[in-house]
C-alpha positions in Angstrom: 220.2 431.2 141.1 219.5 427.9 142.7 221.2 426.9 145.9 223.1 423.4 144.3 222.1 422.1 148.3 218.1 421.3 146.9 219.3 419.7 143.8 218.9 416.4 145.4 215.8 417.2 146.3 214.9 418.3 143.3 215.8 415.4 141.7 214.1 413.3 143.9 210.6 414.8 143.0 211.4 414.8 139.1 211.8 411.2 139.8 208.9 410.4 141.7 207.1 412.7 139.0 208.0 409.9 136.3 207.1 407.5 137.8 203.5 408.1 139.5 201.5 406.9 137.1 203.1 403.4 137.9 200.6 403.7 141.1 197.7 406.1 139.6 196.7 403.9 136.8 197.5 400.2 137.8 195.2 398.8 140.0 196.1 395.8 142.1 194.9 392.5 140.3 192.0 391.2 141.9 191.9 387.3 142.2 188.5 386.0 141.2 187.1 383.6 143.8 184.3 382.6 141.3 184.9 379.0 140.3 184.8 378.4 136.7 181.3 376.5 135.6 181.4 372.5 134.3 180.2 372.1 131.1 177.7 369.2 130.8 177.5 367.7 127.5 174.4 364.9 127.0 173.8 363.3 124.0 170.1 362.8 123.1 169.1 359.8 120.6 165.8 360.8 119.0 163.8 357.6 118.3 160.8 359.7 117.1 158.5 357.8 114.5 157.0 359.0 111.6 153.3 359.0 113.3 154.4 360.8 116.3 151.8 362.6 117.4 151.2 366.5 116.9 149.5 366.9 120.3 152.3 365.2 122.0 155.7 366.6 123.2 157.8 367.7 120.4 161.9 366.6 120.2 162.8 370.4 119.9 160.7 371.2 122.1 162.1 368.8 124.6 165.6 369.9 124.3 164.9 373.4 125.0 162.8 372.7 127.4 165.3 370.1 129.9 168.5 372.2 128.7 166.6 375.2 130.3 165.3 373.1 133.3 168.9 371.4 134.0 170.7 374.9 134.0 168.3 376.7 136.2 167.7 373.4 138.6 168.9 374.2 142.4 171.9 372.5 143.5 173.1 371.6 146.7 177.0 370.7 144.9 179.8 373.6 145.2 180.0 373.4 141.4 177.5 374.8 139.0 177.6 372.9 135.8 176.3 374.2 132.0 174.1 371.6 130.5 174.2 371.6 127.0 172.1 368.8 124.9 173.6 366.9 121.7 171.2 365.6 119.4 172.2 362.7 117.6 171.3 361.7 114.1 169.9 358.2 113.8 172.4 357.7 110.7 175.0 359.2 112.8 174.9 356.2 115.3 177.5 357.5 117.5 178.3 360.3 119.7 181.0 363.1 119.4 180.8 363.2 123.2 183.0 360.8 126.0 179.9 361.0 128.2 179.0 358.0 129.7 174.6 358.9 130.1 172.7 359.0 127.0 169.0 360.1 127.0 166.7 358.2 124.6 163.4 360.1 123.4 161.4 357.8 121.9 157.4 357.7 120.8 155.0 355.7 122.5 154.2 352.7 119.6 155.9 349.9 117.8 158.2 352.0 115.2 159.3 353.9 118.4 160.3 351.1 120.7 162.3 349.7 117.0 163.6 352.7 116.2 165.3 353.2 119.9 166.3 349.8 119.9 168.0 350.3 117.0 169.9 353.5 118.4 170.7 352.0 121.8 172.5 348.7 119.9 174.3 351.1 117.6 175.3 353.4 120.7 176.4 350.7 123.0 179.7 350.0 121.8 181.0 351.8 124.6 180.1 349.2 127.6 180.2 351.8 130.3 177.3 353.8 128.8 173.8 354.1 130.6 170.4 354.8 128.9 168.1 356.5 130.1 164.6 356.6 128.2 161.6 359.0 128.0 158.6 358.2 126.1 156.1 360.7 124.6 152.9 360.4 122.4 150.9 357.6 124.0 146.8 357.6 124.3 147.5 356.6 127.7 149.8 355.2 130.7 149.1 351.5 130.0 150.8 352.0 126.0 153.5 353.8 127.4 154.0 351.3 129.9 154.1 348.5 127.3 156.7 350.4 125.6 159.1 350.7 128.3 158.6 347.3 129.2 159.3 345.9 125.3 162.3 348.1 125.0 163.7 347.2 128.4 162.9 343.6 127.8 164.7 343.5 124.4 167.7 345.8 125.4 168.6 343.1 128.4 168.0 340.2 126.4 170.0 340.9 123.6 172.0 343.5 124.3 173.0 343.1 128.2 171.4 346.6 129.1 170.0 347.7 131.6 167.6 350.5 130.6 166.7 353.3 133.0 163.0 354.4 132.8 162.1 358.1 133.0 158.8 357.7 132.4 156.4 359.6 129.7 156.1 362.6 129.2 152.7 364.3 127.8 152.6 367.9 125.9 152.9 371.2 127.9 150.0 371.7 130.2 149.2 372.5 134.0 151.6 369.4 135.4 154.5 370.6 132.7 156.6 372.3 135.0 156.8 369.4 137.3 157.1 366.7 134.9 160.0 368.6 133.4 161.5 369.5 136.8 161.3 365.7 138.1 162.7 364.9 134.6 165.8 367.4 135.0 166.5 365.6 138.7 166.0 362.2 137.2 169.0 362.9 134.5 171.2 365.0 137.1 171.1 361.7 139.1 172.0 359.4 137.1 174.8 361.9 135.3 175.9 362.0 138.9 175.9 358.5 139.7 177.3 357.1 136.0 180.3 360.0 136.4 180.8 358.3 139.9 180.9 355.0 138.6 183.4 356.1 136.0 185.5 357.7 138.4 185.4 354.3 140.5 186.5 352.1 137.3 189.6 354.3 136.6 190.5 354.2 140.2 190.8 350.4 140.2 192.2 350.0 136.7 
């Protein structure tokens, strides 16, 4: 017979019995102290004529390419931001993003510098936008050169733009890597500088 003088004991350990797995399986929650990543959305306005070159760099190509080259580029900022490149239609004429930086790819001849015209005028409703425009597909510098400096002419003349020149950009070959990699900085700076200039607007509104 039990001595009724360790029943409270005994009821003590059927207690704690019950209740043990409260601190066997719950771990302690663990606050992550990872930041969550900035999603990057730029819109891409393909003025690509119907003569663009074979040879030269291709508009898919392109956007796998920078996409690749902006999410793996070094960064000196506490955030690490997911690029992720919208394509838009020439019929479309408009962007599903609020992102003030638009990158025009354009080839390097008459029907290009039109067609991006054409795309930058329908695309600049939104005053605040920037452009900023690569050429591919030219024989040589000089054409390109003529290109950027039509389209830039034409865009300020007529539209009020200001046009930001990334240059041209030939097919994959031994200077790829650092075209592509100047490219990437080129667009993280002025995505940088636009979303700064935003930010100033609304401060002063």
């Amino acid at each position: 017979m039990h001595n009724p003088a360790w029943r409270p004991a005994q009821l003590h350990t059927e207690r704690l019995a019950s209740i043990q797995h409260h601190f066997i399986d719950e771990r302690p929650a663990v606050r992550s102290t990872v930041k969550p990543r900035v999603i990057h959305s730029l819109p891409v306005h393909m003025a690509v004529a119907a003569g663009h070159p074979a040879n030269a760099l291709q508009p898919h190509y392109l956007v796998d390419a920078l996409a690749r080259q902006l999410n793996t580029q070094p960064s000196t900022d506490t955030e690490h931001p997911d690029w992720q490149l919208e394509v838009i239609p020439l019929e479309q004429g408009k962007s599903n993003s609020d992102q003030g930086l638009i990158l025009v790819f354009a080839t390097a001849d008459l029907e290009g510098v039109r067609l991006a015209y054409t795309g930058i005028k329908k695309l600049s409703a939104n005053s605040s936008r920037q452009f900023g425009v690569l050429f591919s597909g030219a024989r040589d510098r000089d054409i390109a050169h003529r290109c950027q400096k039509r389209l830039a002419s034409g865009a300020s003349q007529f539209l009020g733009i200001h046009l930001h020149e990334l240059g041209h950009m030939l097919a994959p070959g031994p200077e790829f890597s650092e075209d592509m990699a100047r490219l990437a900085g080129e667009v993280d700076r002025l995505w940088r500088t636009n979303s700064m200039h935003n930010q100033l607007e609304v401060a002063h509104t």
